[in-house]
N, C-alpha and C positions, 0 to 999 in steps of 0.2 A: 742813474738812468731810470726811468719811466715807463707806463704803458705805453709813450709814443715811440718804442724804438726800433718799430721797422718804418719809421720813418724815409730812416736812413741808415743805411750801415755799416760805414767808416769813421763815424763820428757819435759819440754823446748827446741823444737829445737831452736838453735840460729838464728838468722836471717844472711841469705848470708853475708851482709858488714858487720857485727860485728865478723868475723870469720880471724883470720889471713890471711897473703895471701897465704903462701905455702899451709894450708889448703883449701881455694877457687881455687888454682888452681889446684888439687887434683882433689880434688870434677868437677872441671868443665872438663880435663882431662876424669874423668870417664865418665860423661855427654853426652861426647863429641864421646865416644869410643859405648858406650852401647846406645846413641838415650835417655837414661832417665835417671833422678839420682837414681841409687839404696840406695831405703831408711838406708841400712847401713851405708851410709856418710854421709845422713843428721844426722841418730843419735846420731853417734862416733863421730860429731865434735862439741857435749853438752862439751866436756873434750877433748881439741886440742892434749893436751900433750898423752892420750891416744888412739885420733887417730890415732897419730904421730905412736905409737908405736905397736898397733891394725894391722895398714898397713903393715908398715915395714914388722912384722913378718910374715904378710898372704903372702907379696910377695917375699920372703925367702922360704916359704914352697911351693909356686908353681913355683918359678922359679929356684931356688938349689936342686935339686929334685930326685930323680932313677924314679920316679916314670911317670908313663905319664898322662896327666892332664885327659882322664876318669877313671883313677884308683883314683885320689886323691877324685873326684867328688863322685864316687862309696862310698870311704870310708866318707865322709861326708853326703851324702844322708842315710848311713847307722847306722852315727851314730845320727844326727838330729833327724831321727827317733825313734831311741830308747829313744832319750831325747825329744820328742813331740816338738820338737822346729818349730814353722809356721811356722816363716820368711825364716829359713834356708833351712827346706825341699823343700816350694816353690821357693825360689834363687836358690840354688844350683840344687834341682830338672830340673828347668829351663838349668842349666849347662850343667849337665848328657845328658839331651836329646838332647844337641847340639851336645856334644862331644861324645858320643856314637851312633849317630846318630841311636838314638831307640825313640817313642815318648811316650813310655809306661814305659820303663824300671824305670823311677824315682820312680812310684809308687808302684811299686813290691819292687823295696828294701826298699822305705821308712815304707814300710806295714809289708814286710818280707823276708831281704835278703836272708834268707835260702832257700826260694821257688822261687826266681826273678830266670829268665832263665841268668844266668852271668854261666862264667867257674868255676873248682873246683879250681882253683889260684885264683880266686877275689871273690868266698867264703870263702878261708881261710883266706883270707885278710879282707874281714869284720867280717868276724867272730874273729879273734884278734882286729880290733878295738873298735867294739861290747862290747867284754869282757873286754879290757879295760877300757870302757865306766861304765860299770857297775857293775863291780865288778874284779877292778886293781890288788887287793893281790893278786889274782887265777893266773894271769898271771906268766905262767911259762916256763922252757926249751921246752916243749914239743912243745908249744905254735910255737917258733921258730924253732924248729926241722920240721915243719909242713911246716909252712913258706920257708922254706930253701926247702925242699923237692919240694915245686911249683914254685921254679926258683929265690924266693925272697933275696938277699942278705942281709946281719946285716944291710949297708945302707940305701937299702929300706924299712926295716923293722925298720928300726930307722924314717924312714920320715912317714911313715903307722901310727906309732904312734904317728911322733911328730904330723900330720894332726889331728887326733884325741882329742888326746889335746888338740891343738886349739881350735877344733869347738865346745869339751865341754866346753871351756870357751867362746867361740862364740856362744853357743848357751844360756847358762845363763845370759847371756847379754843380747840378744834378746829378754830374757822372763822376764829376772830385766825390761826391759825398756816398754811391751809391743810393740815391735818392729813390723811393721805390712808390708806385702809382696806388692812390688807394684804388678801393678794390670797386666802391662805388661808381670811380669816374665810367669803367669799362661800358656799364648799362646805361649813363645819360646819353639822351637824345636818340633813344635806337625807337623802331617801329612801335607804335603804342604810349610812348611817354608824350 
């Protein structure tokens, strides 16, 4: 193990040079971009083959997209939260506040999308991924009829959910591994930055 191992801690971060190199250069890439490694690639690179593929998909879903990246932030802070997931609320949380340039908003949706000051389109939009989240069978026409009705097209409302899906399986990763927030995300996007 490593300096990286509050990463996570249920598992063996690997140590930097024992990690492939497309991996480390990943990893250093994001490093490089963000000022600090976010602990989600120190701990998806315990299993190379599914960081490989971890990535891939997140960067599919925020760069093929209808969606604009604080709607997708929205739907992840929204859903994180309903799933108690740390890591992701405070990551992503972190996000939201960048991208919505609100320093509060993270925590109204992660607490309670339904009362956070957002519009009635990116309430219906967490509130299907919400339900999604939590209880998928219910998910129905209506659900989309709603959707459709606040501008959202099949596409976007196919990326609403694919986001969702993700991050419920991003977030049960996070909580399989003990996955722990660095300590930087807490202060992005607050009053002054």
């Amino acid at each position: 193990m490593s300096d990286m191992d509050e990463a996570m801690r249920r598992f063996a971060v690997p140590d930097r040079e024992d990690l492939p190199e497309d991996v480390r250069e990943r990893i250093d890439a994001e490093t490089d971009r963000a000022g600090f490694t976010p602990n989600v690639f120190r701990a998806m690179a315990f299993r190379p083959e599914h960081f490989r593929a971890f990535f891939a998909y997140h960067d599919a879903l925020v760069e093929a997209t209808e969606l604009e990246r604080e709607e997708i932030e929205l739907v992840v802070v929204a859903v994180s939260g309903a799933n108690d997931c740390l890591y992701c609320v405070v990551a992503h949380g972190a996000l939201l506040r960048i991208y919505a340039e609100d320093p509060h908003l993270a925590e109204h949706v992660a607490t309670n999308h339904r009362t956070a000051d957002i519009d009635e389109a990116h309430r219906a939009m967490c509130d299907f991924a919400v339900k999604l989240t939590e209880d998928p069978a219910r998910v129905d026409d209506d659900d989309f009829d709603r959707l459709e009705a606040h501008g959202f097209s099949r596409r976007a409302i196919w990326d609403i959910g694919s986001v969702a899906a993700f991050f419920n399986l991003s977030n049960r990763l996070a909580q399989l591994a003990d996955m722990r927030p660095n300590p930087e995300f807490y202060d992005l996007g607050r009053d002054g930055e």
